[in-house]
mmCIF file of the N, C-alpha and C atoms, coordinates in Angstrom:
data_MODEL
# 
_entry.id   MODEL 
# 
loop_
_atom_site.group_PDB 
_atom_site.id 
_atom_site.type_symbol 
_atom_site.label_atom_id 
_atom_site.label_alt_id 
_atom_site.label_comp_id 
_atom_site.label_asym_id 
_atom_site.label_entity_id 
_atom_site.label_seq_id 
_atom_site.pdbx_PDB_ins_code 
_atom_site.Cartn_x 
_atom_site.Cartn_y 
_atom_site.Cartn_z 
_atom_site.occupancy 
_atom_site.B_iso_or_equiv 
_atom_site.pdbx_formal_charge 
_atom_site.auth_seq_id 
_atom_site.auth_comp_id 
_atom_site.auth_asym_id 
_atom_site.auth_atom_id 
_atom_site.pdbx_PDB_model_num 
ATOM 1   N N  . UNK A 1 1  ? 120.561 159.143 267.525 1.00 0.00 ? 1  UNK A N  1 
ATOM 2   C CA . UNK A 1 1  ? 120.364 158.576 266.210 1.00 0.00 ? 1  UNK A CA 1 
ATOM 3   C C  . UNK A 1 1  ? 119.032 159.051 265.647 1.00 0.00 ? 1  UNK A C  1 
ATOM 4   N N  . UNK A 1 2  ? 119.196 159.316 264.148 1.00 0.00 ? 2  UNK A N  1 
ATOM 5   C CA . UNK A 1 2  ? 117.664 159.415 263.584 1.00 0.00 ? 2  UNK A CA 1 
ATOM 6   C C  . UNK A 1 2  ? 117.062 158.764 263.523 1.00 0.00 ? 2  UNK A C  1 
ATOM 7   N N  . UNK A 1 3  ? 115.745 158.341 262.906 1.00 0.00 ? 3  UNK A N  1 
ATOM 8   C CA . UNK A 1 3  ? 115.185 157.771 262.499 1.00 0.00 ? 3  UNK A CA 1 
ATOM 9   C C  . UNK A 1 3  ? 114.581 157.707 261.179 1.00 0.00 ? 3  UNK A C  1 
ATOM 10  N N  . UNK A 1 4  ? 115.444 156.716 260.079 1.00 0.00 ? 4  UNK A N  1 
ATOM 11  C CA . UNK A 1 4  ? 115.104 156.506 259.170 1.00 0.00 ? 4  UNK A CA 1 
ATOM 12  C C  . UNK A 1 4  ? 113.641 156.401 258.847 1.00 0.00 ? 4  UNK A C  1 
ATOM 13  N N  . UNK A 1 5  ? 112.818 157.354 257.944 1.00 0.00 ? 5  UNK A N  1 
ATOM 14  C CA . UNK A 1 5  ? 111.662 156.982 257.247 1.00 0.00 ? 5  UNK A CA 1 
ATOM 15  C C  . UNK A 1 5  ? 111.470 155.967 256.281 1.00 0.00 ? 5  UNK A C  1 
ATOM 16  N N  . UNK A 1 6  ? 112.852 155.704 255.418 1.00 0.00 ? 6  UNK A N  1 
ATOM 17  C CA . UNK A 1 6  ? 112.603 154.984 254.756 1.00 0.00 ? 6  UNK A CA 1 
ATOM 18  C C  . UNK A 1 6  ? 113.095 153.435 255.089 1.00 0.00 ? 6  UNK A C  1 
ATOM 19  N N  . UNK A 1 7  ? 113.580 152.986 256.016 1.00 0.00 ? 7  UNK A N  1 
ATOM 20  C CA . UNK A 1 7  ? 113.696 151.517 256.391 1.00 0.00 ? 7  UNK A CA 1 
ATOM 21  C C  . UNK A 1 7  ? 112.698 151.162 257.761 1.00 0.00 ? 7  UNK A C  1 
ATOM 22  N N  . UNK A 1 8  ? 111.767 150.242 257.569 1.00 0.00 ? 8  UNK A N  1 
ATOM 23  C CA . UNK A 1 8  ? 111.369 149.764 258.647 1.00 0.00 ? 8  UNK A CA 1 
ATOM 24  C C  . UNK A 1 8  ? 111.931 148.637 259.276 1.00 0.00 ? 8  UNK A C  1 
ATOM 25  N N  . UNK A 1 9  ? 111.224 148.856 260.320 1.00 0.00 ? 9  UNK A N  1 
ATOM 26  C CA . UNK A 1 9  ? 111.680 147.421 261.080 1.00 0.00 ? 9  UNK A CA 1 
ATOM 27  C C  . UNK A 1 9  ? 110.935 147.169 261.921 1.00 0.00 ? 9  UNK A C  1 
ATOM 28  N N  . UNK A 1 10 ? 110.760 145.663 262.367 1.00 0.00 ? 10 UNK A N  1 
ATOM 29  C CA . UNK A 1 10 ? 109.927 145.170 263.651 1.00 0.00 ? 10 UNK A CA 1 
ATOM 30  C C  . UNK A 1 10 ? 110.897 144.138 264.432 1.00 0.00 ? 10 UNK A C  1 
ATOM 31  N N  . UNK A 1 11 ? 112.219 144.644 264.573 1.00 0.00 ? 11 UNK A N  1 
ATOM 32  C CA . UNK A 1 11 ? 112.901 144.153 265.322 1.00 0.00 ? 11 UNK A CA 1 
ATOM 33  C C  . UNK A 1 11 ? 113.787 144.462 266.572 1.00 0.00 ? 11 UNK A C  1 
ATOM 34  N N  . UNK A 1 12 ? 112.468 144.218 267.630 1.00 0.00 ? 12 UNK A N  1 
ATOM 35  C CA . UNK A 1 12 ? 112.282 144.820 268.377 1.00 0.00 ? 12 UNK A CA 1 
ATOM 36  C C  . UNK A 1 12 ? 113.820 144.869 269.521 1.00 0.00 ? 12 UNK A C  1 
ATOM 37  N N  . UNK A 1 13 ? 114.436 143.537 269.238 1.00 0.00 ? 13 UNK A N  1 
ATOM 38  C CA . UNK A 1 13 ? 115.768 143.799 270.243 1.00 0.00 ? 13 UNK A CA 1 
ATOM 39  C C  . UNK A 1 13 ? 117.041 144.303 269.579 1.00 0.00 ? 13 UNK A C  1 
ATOM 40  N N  . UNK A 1 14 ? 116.605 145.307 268.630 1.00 0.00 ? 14 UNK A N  1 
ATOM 41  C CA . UNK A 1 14 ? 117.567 145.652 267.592 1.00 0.00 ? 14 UNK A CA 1 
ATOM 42  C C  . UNK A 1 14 ? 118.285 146.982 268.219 1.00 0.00 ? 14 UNK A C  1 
ATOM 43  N N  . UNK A 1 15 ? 119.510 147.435 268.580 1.00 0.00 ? 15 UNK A N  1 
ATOM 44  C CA . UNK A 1 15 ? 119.749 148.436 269.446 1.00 0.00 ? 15 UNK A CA 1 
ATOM 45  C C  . UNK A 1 15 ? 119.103 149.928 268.339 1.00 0.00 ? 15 UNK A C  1 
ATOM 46  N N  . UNK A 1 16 ? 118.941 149.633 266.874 1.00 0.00 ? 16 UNK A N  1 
ATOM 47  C CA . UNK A 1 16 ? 118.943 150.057 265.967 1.00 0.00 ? 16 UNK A CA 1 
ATOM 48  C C  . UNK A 1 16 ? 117.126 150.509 265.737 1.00 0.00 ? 16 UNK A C  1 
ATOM 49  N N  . UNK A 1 17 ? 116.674 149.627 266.441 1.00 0.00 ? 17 UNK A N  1 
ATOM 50  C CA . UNK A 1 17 ? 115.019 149.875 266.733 1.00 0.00 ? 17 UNK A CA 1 
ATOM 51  C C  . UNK A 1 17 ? 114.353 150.867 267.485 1.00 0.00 ? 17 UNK A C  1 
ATOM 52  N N  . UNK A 1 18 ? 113.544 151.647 266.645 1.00 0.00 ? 18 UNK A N  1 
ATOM 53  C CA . UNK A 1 18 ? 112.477 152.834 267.357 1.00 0.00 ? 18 UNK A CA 1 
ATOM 54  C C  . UNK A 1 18 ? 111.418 152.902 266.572 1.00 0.00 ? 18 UNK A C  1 
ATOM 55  N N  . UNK A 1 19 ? 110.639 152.858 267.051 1.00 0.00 ? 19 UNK A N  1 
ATOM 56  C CA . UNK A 1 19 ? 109.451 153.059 266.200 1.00 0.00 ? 19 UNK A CA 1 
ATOM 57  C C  . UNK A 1 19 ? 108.765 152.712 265.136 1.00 0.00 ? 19 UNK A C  1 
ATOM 58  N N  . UNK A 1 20 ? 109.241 150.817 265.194 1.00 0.00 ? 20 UNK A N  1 
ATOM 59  C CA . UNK A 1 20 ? 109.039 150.412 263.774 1.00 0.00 ? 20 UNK A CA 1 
ATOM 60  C C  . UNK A 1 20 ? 110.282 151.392 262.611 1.00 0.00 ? 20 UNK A C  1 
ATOM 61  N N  . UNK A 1 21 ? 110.837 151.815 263.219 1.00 0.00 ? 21 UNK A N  1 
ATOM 62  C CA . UNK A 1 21 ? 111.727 152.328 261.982 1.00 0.00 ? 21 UNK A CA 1 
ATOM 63  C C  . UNK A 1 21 ? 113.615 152.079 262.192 1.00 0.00 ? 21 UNK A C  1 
ATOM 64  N N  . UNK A 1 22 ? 114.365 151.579 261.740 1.00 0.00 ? 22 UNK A N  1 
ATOM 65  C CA . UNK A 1 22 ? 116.259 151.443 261.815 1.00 0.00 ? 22 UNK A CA 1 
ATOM 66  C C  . UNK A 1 22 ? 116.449 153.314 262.005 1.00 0.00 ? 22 UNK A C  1 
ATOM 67  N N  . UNK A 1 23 ? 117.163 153.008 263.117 1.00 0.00 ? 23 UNK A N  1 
ATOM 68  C CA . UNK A 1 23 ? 118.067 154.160 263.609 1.00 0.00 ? 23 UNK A CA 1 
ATOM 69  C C  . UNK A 1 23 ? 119.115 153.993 262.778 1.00 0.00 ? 23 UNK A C  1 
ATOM 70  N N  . UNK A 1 24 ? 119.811 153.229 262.324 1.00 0.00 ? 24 UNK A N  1 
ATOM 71  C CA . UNK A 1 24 ? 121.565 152.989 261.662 1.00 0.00 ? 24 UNK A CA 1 
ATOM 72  C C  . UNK A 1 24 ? 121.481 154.335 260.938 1.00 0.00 ? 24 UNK A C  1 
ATOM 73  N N  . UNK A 1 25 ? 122.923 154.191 260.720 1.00 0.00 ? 25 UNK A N  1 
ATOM 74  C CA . UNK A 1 25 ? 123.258 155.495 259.498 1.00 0.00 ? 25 UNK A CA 1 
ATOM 75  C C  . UNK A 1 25 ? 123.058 154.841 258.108 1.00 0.00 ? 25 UNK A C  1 
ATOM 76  N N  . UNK A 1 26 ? 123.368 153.140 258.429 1.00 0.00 ? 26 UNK A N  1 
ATOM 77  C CA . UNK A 1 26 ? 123.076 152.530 256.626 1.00 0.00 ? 26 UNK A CA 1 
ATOM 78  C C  . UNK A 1 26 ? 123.153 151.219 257.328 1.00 0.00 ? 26 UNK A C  1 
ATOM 79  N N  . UNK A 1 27 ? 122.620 150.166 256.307 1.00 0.00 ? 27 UNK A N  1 
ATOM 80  C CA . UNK A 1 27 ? 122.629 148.995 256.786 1.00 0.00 ? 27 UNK A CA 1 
ATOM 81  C C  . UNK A 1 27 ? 123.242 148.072 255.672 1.00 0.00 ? 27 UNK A C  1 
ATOM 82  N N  . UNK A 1 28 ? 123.145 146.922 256.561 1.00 0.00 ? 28 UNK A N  1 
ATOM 83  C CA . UNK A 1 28 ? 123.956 145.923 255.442 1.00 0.00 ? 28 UNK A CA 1 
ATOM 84  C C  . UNK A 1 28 ? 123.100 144.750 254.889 1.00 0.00 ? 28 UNK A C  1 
ATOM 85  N N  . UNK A 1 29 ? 123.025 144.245 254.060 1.00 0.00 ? 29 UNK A N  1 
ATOM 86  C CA . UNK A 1 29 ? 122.329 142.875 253.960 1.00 0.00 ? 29 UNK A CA 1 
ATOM 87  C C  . UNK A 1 29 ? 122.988 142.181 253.185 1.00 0.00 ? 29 UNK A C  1 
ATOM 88  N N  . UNK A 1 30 ? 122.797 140.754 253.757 1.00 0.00 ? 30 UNK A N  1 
ATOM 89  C CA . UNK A 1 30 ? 123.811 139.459 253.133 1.00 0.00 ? 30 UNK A CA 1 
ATOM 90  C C  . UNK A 1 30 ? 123.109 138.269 252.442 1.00 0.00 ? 30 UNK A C  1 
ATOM 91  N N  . UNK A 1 31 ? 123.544 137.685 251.573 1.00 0.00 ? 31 UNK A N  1 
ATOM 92  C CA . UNK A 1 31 ? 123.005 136.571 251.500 1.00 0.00 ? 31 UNK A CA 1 
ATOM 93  C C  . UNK A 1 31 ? 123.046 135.814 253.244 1.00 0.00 ? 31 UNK A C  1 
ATOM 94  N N  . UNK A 1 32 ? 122.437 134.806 252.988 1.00 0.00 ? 32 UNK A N  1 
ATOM 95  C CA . UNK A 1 32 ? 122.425 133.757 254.388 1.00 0.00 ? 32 UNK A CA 1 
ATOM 96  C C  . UNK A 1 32 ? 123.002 132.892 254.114 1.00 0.00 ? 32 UNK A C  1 
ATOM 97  N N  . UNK A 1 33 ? 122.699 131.698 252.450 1.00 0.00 ? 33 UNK A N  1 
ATOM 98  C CA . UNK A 1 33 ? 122.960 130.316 252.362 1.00 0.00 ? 33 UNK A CA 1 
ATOM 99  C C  . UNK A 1 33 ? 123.624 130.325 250.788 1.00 0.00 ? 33 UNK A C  1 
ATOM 100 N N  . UNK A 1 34 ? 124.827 131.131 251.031 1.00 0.00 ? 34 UNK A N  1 
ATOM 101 C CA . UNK A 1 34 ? 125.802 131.275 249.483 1.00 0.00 ? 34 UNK A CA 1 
ATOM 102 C C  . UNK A 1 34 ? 125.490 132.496 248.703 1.00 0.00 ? 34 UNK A C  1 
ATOM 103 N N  . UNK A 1 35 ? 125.920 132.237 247.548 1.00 0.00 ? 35 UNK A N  1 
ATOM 104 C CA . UNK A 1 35 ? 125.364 133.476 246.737 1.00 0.00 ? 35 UNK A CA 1 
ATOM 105 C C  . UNK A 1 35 ? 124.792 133.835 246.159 1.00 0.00 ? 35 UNK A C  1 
ATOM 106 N N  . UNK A 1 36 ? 123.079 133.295 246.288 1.00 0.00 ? 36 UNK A N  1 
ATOM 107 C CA . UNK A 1 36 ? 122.049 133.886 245.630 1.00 0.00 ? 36 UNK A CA 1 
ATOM 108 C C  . UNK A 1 36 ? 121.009 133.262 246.468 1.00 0.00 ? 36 UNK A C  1 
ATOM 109 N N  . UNK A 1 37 ? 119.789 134.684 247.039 1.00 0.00 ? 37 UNK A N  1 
ATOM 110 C CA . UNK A 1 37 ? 119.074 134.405 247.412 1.00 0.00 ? 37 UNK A CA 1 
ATOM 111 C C  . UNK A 1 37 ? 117.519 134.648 246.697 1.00 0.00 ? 37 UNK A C  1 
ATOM 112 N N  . UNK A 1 38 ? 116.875 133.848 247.127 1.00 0.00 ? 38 UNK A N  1 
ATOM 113 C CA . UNK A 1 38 ? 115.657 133.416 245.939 1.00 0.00 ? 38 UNK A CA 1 
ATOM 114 C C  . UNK A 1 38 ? 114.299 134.426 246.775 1.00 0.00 ? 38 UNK A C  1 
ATOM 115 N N  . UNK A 1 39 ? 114.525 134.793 248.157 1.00 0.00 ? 39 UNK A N  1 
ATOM 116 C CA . UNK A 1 39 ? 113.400 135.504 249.073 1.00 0.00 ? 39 UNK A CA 1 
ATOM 117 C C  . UNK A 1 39 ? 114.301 135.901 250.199 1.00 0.00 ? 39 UNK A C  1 
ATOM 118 N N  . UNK A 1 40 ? 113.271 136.930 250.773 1.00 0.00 ? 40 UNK A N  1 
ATOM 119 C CA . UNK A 1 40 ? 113.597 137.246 252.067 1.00 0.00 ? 40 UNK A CA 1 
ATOM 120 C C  . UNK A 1 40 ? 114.088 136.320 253.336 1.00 0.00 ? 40 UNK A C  1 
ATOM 121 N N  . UNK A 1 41 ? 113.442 135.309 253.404 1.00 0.00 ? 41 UNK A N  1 
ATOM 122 C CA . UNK A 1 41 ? 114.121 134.458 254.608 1.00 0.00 ? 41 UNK A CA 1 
ATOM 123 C C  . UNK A 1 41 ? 115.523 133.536 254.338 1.00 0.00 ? 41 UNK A C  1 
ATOM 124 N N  . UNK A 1 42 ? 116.133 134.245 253.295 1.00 0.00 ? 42 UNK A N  1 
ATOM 125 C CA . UNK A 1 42 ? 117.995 133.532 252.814 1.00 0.00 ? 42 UNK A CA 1 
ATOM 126 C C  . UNK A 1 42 ? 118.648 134.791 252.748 1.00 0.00 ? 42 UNK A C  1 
ATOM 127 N N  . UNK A 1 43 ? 117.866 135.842 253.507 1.00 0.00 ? 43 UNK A N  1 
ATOM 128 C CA . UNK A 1 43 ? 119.151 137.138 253.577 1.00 0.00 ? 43 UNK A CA 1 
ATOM 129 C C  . UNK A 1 43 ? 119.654 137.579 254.885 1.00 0.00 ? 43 UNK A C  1 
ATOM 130 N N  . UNK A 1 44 ? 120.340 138.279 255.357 1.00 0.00 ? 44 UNK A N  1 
ATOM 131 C CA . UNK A 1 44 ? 120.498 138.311 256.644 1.00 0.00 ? 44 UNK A CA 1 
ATOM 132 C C  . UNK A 1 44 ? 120.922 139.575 257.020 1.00 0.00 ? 44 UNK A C  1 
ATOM 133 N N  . UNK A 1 45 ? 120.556 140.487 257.829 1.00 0.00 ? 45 UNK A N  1 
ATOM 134 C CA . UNK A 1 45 ? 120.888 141.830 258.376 1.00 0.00 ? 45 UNK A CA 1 
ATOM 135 C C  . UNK A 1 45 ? 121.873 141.656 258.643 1.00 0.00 ? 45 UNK A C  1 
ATOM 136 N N  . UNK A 1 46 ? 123.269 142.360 258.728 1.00 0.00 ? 46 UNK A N  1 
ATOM 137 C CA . UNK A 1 46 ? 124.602 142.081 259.247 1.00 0.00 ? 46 UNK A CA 1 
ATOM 138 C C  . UNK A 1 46 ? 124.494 143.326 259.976 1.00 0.00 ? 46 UNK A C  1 
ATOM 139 N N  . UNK A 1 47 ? 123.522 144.361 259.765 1.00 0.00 ? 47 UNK A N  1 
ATOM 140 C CA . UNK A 1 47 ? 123.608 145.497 260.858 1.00 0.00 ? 47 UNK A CA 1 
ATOM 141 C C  . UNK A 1 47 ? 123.266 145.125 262.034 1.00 0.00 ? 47 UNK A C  1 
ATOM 142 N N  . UNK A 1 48 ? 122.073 144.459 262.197 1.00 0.00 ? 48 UNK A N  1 
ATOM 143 C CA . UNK A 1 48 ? 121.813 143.750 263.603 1.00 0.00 ? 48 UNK A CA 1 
ATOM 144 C C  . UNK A 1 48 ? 122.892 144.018 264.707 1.00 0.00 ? 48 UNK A C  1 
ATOM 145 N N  . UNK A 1 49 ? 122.351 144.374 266.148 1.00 0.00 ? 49 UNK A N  1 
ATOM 146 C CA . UNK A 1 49 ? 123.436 144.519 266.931 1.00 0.00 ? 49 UNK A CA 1 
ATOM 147 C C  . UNK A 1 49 ? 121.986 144.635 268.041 1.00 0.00 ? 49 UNK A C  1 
ATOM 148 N N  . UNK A 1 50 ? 122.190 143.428 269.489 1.00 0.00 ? 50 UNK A N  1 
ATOM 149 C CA . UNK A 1 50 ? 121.251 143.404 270.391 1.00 0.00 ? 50 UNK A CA 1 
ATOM 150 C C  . UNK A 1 50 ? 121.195 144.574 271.173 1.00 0.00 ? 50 UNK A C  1 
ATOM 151 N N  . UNK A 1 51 ? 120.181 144.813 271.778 1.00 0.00 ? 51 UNK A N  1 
ATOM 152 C CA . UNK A 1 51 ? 120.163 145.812 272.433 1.00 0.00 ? 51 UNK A CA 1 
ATOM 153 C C  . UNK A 1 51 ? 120.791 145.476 273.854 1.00 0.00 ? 51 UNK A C  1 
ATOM 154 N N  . UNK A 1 52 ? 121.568 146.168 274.497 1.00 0.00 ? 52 UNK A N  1 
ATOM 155 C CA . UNK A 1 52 ? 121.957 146.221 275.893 1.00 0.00 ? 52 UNK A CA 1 
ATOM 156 C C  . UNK A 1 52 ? 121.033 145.777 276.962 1.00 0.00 ? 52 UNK A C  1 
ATOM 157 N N  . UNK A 1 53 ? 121.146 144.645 277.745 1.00 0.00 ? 53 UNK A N  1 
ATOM 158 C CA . UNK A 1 53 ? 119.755 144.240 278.466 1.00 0.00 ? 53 UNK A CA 1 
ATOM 159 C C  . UNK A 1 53 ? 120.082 145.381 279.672 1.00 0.00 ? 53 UNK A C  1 
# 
């Protein structure tokens, strides 16, 4: 996988995580709590996927 320059991340058990930066090919984001979110902590990565322990 590459590594996207333009999405960061600090989520570190993300299988999708290197270097502060998303490996994905594209990502998704959702509302969290219906359909409109007012900030960042009411959205939710749906790319997320844990890393393999």
């Amino acid at each position: 996988m590459n590594q996207n320059q333009d999405i960061k991340c600090s989520v570190h058990n993300c299988q999708y995580y290197k270097d502060n930066y998303c490996t994905a090919d594209r990502i998704q984001v959702d509302n969290q709590y219906g359909s409109l979110s007012n900030n960042s902590d009411e959205t939710i990565c749906v790319t997320f996927k844990p890393k393999d322990s």
